[in-house]
C-alpha positions as CSV (number, residue, x, y, z in Angstrom):
1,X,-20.1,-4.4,-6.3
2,X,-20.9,-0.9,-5.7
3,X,-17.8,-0.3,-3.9
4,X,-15.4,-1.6,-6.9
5,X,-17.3,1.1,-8.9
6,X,-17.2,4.1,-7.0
7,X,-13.1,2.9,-6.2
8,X,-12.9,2.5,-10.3
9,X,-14.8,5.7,-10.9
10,X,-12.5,7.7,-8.2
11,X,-9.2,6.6,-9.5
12,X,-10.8,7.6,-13.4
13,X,-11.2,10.9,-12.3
14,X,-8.3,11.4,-10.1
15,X,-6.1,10.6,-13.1
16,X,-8.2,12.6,-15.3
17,X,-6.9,15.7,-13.3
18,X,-3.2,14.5,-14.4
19,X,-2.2,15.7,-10.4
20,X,1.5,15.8,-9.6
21,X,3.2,16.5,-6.6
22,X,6.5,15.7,-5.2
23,X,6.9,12.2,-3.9
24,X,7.0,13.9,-0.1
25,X,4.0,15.3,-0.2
26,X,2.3,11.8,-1.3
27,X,0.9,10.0,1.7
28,X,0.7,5.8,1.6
29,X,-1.9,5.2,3.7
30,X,-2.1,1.4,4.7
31,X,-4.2,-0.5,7.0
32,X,-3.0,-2.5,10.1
33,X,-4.7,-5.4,8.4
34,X,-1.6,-6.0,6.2
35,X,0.5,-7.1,8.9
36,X,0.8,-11.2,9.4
37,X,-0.9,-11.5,12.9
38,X,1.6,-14.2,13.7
39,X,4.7,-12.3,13.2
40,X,6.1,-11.2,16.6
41,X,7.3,-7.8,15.4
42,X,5.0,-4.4,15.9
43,X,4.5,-2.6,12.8
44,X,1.3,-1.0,13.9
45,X,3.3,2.1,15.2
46,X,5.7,2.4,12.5
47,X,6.8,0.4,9.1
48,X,10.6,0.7,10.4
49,X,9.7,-2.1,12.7
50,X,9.5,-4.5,10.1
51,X,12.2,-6.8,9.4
52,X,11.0,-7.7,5.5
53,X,10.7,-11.4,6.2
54,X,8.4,-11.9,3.2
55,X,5.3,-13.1,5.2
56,X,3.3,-10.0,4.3
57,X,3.2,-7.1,2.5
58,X,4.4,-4.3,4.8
59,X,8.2,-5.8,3.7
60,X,7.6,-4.7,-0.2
61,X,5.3,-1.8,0.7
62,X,8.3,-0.4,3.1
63,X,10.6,-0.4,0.2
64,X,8.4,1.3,-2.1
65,X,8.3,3.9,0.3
66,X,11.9,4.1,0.5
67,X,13.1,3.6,-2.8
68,X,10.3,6.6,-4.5
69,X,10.3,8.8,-1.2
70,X,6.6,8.9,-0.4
71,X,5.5,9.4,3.6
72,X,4.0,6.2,4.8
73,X,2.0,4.9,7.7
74,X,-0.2,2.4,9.0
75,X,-3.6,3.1,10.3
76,X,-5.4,1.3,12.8
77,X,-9.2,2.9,11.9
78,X,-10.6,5.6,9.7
79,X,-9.9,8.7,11.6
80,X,-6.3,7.8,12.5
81,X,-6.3,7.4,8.8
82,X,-8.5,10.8,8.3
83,X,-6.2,12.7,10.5
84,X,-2.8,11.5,8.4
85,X,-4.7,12.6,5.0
86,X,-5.6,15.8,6.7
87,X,-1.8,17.0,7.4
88,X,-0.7,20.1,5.8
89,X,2.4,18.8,3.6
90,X,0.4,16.5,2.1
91,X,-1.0,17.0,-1.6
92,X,-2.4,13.4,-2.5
93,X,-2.7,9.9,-1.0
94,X,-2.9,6.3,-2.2
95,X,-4.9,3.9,0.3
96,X,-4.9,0.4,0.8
97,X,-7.6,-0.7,2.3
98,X,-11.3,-2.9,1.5
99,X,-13.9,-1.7,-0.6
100,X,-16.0,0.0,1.8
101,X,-13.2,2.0,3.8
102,X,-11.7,2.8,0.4
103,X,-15.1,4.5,-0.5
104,X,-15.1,6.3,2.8
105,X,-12.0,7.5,2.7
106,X,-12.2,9.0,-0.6
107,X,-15.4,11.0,0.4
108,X,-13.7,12.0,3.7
109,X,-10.4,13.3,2.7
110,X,-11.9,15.4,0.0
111,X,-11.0,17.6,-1.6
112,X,-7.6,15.9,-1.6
113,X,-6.8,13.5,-4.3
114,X,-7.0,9.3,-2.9
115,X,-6.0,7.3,-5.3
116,X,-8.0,3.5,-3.8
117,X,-5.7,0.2,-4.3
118,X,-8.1,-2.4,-3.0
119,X,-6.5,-5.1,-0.8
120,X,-7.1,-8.9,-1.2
121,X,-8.3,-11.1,1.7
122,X,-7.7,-14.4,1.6
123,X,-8.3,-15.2,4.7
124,X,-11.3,-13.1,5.3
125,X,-11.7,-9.4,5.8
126,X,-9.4,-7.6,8.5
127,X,-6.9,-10.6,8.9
128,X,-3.8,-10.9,7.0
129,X,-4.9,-9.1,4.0
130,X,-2.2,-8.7,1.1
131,X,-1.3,-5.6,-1.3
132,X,-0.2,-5.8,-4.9
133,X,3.5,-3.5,-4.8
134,X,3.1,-3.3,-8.5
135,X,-0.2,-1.8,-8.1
136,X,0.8,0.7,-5.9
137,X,3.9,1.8,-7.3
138,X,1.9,2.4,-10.3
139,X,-0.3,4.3,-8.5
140,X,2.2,6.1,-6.6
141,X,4.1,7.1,-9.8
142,X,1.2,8.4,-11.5
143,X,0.8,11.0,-9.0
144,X,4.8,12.0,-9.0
145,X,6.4,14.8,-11.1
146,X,8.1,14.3,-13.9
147,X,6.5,11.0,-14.6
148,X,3.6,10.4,-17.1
């Protein structure tokens, strides 16, 4: 509960400040916990791997990142995910994750902007989580240039 309202506070504020940047200098952060553990493919490395069967999110979230132009990775744990936020050429992120590394992450990549999407988990936390695309193309836009 106190997770949803620190996520909900964050994202307030964050588009409060009204940030825009270009969409290469926005970072979608995702967590290795999207990928279906049954699929044979290895998308932990790099979202080119997947094949966009429709079995899991990384599919939709890759083509977000190609048709807006935002960087994208996958993290497998907080500082892999600390170290991507902490690159030079990147002005603000939107993570997918849970609750409690959503809250983490935001306090950790400060002073940079994180806009949180949470992730559902239907089957429990850390296995074959989900990701809305429309959330986080809204999110994604909201940080761009020349859209409001």
């Amino acid at each position: 509960m106190l997770h949803k309202l620190i996520i909900a506070l964050n994202n307030r504020l964050v588009r409060w400040r009204r940030i825009k940047v270009r969409p290469e200098e926005i970072l979608l952060l995702l967590p290795h916990c999207l990928h279906k553990q049954s699929c044979p493919r290895n998308v932990m490395h790099s979202l080119d791997e997947c094949r966009r069967c429709g079995q899991c999110s990384i599919g939709a979230l890759t083509a977000i990142r190609d048709d807006l132009g935002v960087v994208a990775c996958i993290a497998g744990g907080g500082r892999e995910a600390l170290a991507q936020t902490r690159r030079p050429e990147i002005k603000a992120v939107v993570a997918v994750a849970c609750g409690k590394e959503l809250v983490q992450g935001i306090f950790a990549a400060f002073p940079k902007p994180v806009l949180a999407v949470s992730n559902q988990t239907p089957e429990g936390p850390c296995r074959n989580t989900l990701a809305d695309p429309a959330t986080v193309i809204e999110a994604i836009e909201s940080l761009m240039r020349g859209k409001e």
